[in-house]
N, CA, C and O atoms as a GROMACS GRO file, in nm:
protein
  588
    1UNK      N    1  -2.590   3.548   2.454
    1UNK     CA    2  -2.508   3.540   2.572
    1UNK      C    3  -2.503   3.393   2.616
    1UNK      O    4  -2.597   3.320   2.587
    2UNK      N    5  -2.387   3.343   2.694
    2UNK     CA    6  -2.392   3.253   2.725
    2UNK      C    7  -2.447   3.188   2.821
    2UNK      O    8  -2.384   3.230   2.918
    3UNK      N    9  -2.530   3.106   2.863
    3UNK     CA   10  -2.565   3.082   3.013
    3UNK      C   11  -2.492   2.954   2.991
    3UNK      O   12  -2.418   2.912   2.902
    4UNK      N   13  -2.559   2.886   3.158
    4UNK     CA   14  -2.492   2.784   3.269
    4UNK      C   15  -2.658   2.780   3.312
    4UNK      O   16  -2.726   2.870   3.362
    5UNK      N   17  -2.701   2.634   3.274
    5UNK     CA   18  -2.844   2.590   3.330
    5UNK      C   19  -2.837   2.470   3.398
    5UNK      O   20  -2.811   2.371   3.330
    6UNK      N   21  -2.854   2.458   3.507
    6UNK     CA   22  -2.870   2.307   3.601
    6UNK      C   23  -3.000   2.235   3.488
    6UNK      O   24  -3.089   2.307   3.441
    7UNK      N   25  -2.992   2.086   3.456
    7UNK     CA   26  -3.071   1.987   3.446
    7UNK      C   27  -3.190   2.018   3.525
    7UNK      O   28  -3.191   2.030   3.648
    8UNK      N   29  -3.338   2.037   3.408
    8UNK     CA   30  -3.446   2.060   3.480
    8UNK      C   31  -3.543   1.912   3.416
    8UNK      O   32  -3.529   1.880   3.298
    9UNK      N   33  -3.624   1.844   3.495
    9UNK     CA   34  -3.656   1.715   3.418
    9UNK      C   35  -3.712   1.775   3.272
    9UNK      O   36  -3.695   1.706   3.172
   10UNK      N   37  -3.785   1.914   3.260
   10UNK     CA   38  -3.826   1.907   3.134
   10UNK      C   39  -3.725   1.972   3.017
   10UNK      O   40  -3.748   2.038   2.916
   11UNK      N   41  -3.610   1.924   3.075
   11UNK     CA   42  -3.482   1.898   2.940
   11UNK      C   43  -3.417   1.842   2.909
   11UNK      O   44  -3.316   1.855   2.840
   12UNK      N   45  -3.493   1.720   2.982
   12UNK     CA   46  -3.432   1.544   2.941
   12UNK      C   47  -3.465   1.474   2.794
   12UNK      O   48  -3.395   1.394   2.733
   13UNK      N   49  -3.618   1.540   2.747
   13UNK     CA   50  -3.646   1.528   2.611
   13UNK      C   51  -3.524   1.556   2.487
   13UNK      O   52  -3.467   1.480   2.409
   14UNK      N   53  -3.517   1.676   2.508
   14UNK     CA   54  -3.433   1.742   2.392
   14UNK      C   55  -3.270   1.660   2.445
   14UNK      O   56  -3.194   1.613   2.361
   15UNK      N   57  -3.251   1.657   2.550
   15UNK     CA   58  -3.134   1.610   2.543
   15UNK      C   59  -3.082   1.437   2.545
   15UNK      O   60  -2.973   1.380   2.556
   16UNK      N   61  -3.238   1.388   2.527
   16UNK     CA   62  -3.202   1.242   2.489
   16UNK      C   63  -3.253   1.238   2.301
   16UNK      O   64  -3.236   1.157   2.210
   17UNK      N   65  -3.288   1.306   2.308
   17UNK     CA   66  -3.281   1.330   2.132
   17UNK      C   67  -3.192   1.415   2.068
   17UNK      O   68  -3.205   1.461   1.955
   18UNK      N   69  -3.097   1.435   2.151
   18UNK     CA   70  -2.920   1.482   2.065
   18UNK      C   71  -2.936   1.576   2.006
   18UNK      O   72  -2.853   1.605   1.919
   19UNK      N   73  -3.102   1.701   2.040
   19UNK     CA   74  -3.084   1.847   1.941
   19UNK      C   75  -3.046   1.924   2.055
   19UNK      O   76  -3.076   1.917   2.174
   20UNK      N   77  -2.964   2.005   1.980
   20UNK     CA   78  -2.884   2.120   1.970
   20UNK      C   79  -2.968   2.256   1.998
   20UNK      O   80  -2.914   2.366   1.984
   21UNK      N   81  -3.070   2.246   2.028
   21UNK     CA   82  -3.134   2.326   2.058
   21UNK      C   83  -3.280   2.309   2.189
   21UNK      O   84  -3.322   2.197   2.215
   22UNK      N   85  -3.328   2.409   2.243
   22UNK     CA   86  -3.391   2.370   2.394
   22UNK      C   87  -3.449   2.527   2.404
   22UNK      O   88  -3.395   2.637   2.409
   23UNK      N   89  -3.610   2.472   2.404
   23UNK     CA   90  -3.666   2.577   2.415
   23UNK      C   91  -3.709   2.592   2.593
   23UNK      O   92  -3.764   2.503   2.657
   24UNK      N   93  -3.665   2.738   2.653
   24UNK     CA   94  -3.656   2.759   2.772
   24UNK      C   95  -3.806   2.863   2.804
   24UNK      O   96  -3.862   2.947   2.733
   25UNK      N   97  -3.832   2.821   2.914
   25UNK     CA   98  -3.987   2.896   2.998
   25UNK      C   99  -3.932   3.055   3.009
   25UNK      O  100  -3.813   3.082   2.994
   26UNK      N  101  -4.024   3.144   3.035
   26UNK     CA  102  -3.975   3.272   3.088
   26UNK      C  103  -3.942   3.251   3.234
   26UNK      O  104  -4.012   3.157   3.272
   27UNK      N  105  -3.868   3.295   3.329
   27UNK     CA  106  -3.860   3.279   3.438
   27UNK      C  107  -3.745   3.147   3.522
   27UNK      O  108  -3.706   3.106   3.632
   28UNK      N  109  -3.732   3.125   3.375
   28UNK     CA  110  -3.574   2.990   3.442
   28UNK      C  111  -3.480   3.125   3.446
   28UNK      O  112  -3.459   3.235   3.393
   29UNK      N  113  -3.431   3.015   3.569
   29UNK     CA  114  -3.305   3.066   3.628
   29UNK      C  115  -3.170   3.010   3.554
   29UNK      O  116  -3.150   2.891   3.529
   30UNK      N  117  -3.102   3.091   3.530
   30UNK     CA  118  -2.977   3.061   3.494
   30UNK      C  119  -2.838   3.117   3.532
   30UNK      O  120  -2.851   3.151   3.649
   31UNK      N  121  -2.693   3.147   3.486
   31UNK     CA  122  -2.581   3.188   3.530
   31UNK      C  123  -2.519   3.174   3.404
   31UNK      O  124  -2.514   3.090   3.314
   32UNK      N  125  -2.458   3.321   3.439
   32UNK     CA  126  -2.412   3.366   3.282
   32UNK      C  127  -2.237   3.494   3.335
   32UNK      O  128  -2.201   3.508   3.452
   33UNK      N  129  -2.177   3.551   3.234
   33UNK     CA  130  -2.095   3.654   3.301
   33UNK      C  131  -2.160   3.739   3.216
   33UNK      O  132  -2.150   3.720   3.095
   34UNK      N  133  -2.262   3.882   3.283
   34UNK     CA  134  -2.314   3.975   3.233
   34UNK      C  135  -2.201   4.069   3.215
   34UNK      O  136  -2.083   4.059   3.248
   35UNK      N  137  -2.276   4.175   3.144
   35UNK     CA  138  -2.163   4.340   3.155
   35UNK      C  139  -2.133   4.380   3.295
   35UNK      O  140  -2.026   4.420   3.340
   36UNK      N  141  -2.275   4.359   3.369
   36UNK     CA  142  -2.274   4.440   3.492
   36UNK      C  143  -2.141   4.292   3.601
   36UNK      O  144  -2.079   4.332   3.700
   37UNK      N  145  -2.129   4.161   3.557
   37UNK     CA  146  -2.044   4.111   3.665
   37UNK      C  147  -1.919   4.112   3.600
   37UNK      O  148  -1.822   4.062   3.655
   38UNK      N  149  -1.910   4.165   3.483
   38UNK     CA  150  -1.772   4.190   3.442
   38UNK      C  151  -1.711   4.343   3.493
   38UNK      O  152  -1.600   4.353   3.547
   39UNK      N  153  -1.783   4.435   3.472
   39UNK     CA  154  -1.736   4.544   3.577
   39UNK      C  155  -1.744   4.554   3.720
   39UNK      O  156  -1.694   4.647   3.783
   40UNK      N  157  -1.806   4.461   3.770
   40UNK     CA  158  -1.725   4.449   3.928
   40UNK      C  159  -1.627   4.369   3.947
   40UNK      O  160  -1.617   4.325   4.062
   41UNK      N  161  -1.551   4.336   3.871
   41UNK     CA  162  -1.455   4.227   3.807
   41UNK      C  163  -1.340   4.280   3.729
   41UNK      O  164  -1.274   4.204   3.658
   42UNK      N  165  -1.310   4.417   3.740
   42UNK     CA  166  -1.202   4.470   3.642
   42UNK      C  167  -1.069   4.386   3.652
   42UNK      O  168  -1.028   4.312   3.742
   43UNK      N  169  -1.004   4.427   3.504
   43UNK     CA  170  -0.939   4.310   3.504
   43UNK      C  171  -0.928   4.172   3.474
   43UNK      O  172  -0.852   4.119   3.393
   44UNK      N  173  -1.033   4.108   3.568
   44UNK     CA  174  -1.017   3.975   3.558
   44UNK      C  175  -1.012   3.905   3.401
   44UNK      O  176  -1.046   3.958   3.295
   45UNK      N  177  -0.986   3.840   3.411
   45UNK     CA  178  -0.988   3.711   3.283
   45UNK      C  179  -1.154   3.670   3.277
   45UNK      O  180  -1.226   3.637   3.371
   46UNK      N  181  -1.198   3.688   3.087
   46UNK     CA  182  -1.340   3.632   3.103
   46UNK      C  183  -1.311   3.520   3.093
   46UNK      O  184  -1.409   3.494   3.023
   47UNK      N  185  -1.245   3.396   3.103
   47UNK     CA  186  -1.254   3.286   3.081
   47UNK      C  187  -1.283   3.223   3.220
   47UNK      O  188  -1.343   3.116   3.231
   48UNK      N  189  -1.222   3.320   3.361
   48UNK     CA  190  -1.189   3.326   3.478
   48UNK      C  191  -1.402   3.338   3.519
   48UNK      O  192  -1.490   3.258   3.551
   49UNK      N  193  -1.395   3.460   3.495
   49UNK     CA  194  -1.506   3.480   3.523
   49UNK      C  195  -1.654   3.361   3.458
   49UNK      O  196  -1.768   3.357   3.506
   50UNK      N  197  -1.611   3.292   3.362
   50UNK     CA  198  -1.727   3.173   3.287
   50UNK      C  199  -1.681   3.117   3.381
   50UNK      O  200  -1.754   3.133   3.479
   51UNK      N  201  -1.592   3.057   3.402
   51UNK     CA  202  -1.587   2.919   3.567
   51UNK      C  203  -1.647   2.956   3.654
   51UNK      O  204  -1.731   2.898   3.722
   52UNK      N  205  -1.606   3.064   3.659
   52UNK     CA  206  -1.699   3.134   3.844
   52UNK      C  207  -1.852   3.136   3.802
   52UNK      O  208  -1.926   3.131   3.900
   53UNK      N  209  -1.910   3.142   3.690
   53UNK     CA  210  -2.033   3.126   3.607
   53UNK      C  211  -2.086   2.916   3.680
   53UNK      O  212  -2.162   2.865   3.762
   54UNK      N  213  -2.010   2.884   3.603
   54UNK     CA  214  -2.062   2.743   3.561
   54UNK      C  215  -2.019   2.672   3.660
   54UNK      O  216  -2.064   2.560   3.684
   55UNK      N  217  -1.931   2.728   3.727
   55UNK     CA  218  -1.926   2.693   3.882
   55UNK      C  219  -2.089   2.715   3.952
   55UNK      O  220  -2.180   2.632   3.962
   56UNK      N  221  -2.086   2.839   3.989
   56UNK     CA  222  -2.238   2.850   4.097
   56UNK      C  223  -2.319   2.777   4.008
   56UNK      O  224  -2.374   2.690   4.077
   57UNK      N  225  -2.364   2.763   3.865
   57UNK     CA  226  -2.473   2.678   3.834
   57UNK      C  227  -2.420   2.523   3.908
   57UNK      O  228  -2.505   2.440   3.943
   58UNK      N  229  -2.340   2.510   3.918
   58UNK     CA  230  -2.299   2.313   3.949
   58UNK      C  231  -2.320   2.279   4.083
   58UNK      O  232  -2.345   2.167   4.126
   59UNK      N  233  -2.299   2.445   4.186
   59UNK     CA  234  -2.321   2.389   4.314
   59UNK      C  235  -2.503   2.415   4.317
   59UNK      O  236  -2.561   2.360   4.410
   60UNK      N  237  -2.559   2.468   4.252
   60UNK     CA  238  -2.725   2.481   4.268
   60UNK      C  239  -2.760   2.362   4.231
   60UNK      O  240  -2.829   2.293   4.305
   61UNK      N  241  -2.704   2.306   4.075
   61UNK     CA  242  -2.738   2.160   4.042
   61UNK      C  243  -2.714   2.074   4.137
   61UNK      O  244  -2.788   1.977   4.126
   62UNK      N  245  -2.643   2.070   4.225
   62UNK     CA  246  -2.590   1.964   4.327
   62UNK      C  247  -2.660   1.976   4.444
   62UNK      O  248  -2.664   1.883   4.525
   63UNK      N  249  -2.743   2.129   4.471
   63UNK     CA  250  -2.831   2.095   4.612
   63UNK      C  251  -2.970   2.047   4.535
   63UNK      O  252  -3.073   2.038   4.602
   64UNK      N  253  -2.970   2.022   4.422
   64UNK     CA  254  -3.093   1.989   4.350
   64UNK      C  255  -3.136   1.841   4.332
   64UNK      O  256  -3.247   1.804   4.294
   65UNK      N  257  -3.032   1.765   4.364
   65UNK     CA  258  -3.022   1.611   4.326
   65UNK      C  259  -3.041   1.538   4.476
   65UNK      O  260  -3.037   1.600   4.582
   66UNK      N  261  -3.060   1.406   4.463
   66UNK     CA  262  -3.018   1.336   4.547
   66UNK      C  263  -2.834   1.322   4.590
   66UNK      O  264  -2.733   1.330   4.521
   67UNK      N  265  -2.862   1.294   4.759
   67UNK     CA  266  -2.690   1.297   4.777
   67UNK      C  267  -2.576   1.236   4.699
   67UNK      O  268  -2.464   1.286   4.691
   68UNK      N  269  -2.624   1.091   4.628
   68UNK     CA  270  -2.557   0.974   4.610
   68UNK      C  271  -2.537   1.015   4.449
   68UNK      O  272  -2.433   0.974   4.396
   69UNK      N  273  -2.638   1.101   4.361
   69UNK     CA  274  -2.640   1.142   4.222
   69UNK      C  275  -2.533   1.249   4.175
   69UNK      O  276  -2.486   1.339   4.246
   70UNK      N  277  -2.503   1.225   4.047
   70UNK     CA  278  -2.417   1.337   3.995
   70UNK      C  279  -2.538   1.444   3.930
   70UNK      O  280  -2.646   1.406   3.884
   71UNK      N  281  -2.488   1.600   3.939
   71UNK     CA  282  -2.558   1.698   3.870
   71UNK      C  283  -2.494   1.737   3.721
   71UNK      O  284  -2.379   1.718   3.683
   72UNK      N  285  -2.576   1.782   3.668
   72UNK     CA  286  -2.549   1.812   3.495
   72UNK      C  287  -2.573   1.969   3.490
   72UNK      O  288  -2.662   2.017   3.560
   73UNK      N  289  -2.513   2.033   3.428
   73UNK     CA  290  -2.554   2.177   3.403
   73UNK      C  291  -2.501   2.188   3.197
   73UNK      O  292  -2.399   2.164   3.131
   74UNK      N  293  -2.631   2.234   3.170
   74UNK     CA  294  -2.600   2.281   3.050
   74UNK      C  295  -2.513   2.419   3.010
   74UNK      O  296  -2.514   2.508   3.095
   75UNK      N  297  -2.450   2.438   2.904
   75UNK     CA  298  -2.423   2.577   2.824
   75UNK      C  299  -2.512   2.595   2.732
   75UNK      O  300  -2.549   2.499   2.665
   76UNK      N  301  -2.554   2.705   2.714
   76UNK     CA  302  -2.588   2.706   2.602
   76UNK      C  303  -2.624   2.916   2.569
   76UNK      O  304  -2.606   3.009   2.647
   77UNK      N  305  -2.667   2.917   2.450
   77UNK     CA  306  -2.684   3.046   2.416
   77UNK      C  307  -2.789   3.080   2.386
   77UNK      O  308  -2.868   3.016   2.316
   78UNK      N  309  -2.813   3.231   2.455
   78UNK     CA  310  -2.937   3.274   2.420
   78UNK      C  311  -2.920   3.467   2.365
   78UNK      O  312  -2.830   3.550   2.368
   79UNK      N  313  -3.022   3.464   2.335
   79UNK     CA  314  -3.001   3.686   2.307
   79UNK      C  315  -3.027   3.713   2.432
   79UNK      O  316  -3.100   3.666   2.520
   80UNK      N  317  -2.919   3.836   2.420
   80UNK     CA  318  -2.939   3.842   2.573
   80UNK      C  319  -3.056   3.952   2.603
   80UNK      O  320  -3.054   4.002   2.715
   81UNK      N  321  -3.160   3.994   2.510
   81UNK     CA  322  -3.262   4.095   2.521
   81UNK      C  323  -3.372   3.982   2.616
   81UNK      O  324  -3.463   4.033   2.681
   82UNK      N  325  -3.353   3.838   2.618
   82UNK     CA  326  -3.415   3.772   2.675
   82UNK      C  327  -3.387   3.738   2.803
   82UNK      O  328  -3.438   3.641   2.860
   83UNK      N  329  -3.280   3.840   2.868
   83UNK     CA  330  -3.211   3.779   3.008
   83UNK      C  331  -3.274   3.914   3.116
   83UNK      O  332  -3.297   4.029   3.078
   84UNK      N  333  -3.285   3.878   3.212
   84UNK     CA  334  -3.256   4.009   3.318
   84UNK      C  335  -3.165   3.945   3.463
   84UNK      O  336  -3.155   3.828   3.500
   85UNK      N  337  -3.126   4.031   3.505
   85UNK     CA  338  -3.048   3.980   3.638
   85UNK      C  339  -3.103   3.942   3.690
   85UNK      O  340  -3.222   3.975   3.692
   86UNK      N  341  -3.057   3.857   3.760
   86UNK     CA  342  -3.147   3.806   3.927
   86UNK      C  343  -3.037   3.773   3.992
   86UNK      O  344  -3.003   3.655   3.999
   87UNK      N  345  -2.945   3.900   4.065
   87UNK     CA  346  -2.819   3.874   4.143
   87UNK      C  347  -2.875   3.823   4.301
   87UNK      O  348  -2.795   3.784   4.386
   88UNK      N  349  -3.023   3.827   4.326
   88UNK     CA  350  -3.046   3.853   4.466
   88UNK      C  351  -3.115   3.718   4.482
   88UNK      O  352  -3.167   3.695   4.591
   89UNK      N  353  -3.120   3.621   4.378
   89UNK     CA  354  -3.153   3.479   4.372
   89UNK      C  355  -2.996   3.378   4.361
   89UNK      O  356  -2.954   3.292   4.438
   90UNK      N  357  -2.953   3.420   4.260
   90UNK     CA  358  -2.823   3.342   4.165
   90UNK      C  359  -2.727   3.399   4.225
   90UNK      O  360  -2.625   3.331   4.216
   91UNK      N  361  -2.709   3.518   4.298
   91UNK     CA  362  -2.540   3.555   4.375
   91UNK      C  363  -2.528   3.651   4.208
   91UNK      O  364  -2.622   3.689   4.138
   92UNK      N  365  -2.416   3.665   4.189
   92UNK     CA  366  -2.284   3.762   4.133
   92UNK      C  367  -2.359   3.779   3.969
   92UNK      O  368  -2.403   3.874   3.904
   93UNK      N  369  -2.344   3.619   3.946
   93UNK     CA  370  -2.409   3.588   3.788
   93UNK      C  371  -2.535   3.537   3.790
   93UNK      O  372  -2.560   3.450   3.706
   94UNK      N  373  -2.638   3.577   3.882
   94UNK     CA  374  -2.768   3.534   3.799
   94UNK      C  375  -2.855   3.599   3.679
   94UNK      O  376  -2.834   3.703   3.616
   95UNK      N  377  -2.937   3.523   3.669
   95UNK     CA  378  -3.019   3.574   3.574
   95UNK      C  379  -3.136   3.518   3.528
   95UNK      O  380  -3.160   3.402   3.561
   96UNK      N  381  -3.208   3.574   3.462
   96UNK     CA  382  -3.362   3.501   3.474
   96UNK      C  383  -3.371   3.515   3.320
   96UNK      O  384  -3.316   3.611   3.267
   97UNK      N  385  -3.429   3.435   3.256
   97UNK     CA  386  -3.517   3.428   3.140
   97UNK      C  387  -3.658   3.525   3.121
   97UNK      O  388  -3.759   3.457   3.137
   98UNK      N  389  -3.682   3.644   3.096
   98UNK     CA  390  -3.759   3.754   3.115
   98UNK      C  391  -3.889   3.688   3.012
   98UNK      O  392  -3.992   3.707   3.077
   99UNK      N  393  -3.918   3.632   2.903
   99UNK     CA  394  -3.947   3.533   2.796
   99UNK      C  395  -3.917   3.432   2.755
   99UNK      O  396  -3.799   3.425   2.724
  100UNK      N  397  -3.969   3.354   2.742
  100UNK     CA  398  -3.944   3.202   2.628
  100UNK      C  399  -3.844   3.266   2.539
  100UNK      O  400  -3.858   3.373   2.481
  101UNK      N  401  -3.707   3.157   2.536
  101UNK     CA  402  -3.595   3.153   2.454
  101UNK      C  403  -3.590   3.005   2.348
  101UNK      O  404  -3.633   2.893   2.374
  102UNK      N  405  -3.542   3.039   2.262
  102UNK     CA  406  -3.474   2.904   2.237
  102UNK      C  407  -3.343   2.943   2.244
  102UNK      O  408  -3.287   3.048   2.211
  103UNK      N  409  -3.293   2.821   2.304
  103UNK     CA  410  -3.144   2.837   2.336
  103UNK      C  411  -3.054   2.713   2.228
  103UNK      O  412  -3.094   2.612   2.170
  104UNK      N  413  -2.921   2.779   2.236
  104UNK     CA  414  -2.847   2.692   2.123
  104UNK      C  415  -2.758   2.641   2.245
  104UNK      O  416  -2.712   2.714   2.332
  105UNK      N  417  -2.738   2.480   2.235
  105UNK     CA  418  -2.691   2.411   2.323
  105UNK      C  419  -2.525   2.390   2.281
  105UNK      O  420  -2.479   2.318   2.193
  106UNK      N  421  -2.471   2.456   2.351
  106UNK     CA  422  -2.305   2.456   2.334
  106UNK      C  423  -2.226   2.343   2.396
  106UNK      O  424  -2.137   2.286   2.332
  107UNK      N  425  -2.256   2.310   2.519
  107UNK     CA  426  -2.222   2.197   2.615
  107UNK      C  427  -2.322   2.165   2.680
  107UNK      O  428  -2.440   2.200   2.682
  108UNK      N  429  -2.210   2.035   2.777
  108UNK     CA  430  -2.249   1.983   2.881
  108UNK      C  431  -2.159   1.976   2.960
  108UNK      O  432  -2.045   1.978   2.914
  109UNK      N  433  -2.181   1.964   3.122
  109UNK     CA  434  -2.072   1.933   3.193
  109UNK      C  435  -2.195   1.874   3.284
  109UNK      O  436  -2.304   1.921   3.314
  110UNK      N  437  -2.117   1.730   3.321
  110UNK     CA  438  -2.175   1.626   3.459
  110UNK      C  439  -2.061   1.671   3.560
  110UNK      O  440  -1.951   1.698   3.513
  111UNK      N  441  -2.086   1.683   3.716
  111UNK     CA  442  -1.988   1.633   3.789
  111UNK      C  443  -1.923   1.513   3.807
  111UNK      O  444  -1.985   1.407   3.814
  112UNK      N  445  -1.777   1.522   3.816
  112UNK     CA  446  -1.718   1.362   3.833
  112UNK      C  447  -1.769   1.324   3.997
  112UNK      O  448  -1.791   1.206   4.026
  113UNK      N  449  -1.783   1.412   4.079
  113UNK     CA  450  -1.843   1.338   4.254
  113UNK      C  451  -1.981   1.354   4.233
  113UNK      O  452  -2.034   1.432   4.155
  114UNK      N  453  -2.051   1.251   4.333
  114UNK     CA  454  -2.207   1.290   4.364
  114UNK      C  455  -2.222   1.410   4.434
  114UNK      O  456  -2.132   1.492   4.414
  115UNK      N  457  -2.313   1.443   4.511
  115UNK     CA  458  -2.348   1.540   4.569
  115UNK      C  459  -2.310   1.558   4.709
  115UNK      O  460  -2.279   1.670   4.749
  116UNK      N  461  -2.310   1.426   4.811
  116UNK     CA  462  -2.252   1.378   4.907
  116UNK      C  463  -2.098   1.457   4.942
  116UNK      O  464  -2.054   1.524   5.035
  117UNK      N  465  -2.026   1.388   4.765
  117UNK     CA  466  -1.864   1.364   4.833
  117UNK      C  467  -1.821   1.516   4.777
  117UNK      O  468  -1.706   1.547   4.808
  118UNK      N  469  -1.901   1.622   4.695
  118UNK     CA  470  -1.895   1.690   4.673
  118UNK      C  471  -1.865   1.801   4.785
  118UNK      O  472  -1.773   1.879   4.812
  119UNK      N  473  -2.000   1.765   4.838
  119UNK     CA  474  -2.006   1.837   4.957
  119UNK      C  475  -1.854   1.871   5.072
  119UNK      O  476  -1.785   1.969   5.097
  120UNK      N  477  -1.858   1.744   5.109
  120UNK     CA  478  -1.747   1.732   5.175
  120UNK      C  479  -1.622   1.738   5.115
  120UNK      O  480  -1.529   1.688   5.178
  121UNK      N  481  -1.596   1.798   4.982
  121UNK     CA  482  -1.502   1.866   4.920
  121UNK      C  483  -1.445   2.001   4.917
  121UNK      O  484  -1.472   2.048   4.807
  122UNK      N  485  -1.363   2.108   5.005
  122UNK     CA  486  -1.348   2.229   4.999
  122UNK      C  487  -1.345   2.255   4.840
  122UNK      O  488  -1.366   2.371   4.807
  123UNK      N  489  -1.326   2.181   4.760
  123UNK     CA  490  -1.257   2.274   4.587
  123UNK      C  491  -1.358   2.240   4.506
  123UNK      O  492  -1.433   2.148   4.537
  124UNK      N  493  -1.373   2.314   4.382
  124UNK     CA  494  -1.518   2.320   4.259
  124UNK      C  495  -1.469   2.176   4.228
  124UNK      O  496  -1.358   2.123   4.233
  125UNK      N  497  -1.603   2.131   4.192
  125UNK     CA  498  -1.630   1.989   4.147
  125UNK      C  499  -1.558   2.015   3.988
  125UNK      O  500  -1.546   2.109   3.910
  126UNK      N  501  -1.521   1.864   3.994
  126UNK     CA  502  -1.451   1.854   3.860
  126UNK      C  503  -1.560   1.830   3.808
  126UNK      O  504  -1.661   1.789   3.865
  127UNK      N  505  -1.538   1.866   3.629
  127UNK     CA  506  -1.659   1.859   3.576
  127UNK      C  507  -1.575   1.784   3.422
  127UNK      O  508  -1.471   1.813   3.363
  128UNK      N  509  -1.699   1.664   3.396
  128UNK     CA  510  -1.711   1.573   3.227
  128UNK      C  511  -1.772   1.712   3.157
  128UNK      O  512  -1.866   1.791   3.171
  129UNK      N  513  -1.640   1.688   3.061
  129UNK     CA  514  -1.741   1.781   2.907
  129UNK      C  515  -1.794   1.697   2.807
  129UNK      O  516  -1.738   1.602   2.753
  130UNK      N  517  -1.907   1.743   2.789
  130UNK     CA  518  -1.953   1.678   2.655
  130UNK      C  519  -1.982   1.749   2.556
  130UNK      O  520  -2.055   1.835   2.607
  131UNK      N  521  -1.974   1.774   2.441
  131UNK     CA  522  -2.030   1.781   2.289
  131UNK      C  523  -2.140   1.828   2.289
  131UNK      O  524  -2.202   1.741   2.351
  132UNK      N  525  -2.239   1.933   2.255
  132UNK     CA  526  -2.408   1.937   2.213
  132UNK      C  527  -2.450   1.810   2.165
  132UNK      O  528  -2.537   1.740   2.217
  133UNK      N  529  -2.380   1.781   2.057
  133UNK     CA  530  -2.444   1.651   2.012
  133UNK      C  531  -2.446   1.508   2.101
  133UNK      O  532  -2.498   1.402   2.065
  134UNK      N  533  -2.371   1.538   2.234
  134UNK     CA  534  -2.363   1.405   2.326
  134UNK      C  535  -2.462   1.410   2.469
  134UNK      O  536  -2.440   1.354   2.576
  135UNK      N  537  -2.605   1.519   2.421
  135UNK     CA  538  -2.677   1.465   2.527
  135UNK      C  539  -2.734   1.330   2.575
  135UNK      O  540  -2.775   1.314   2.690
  136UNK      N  541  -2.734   1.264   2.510
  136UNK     CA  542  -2.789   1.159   2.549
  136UNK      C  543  -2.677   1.052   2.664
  136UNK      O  544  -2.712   0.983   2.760
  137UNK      N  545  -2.476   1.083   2.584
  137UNK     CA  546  -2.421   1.037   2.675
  137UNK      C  547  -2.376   1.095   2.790
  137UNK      O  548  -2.308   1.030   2.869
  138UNK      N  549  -2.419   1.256   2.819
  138UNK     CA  550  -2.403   1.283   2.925
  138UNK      C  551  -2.522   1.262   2.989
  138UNK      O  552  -2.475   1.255   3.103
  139UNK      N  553  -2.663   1.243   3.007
  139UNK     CA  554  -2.730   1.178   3.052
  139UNK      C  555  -2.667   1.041   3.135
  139UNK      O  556  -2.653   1.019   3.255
  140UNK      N  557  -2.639   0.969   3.029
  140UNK     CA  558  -2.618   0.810   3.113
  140UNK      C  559  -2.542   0.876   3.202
  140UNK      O  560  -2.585   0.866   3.317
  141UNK      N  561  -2.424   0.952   3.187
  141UNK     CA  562  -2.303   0.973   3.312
  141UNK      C  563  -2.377   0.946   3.415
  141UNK      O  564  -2.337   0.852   3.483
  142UNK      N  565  -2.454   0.989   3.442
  142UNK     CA  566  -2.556   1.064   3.568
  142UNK      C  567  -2.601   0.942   3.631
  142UNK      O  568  -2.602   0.952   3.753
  143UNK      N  569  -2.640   0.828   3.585
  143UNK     CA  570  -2.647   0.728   3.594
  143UNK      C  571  -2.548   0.629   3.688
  143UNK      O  572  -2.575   0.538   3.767
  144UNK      N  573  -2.440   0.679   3.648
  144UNK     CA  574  -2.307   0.579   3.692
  144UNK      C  575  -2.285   0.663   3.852
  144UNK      O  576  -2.327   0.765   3.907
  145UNK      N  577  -2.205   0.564   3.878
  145UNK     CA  578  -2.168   0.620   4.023
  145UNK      C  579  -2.065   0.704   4.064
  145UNK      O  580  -1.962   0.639   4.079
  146UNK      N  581  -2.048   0.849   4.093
  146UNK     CA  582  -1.957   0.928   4.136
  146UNK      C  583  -1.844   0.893   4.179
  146UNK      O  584  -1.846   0.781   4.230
  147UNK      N  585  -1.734   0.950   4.180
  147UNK     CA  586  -1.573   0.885   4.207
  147UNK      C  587  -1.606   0.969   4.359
  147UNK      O  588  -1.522   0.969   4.449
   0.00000   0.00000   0.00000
């Protein structure tokens, strides 16, 4: 299944060494579109429903940072025998890591605002895509200063 993981410092390793893979704790939090938030969702578009996903991970990444910093949220994949909900932590799409995963790293997305101008933005933060293989340059993003 797919998750949506906010930048935790202990996944700065793997992602300044450009693997494609990231072994996760039991008990991280993540955001994903389960079975159960696709049937309160009839209808909708799953592509609709992954934004509304990787959306709430970007605004958690963003109360997680300093004001002036951009937040990073990973994609990546895991089995989902390793997930359980946690709607009453994460809202609609949470979910918890029930066991140690290794996860296969699909993306990245940095916000283009810091956390500040974010804030004071009614609409979802635009988000940089990067490559699995471009952790290291979505790292620097994070670095540079928010539009």
């Amino acid at each position: 299944m797919r998750i949506y993981l906010p930048l935790a410092d202990e996944d700065r390793p793997a992602l300044l060494s450009a693997r494609r893979e990231i072994d996760l704790p039991a008990g991280r939090e993540a955001w994903a579109v389960t079975a159960e938030a696709r049937a309160d969702r009839p209808g909708e578009d799953i592509e609709d429903l992954e934004y509304d996903a990787v959306q709430d991970a970007v605004h958690v990444a963003l109360q997680a940072v300093e004001p002036d910093a951009r937040a990073l949220v990973m994609a990546a994949d895991v089995a989902d025998k390793a997930l359980e909900g946690a709607t009453s932590t994460g809202g609609a799409y949470g979910v918890r890591l029930v066991s140690g995963a290794r996860a296969v790293i699909a993306s990245f997305h940095v916000t283009e605002q810091d956390a500040r101008t974010a804030e004071q933005d009614d609409t979802d933060p635009a988000l940089l895509w990067f490559d699995a293989s471009e952790g290291p340059s979505a790292l620097a993003q994070l670095d540079r200063p928010g539009v």
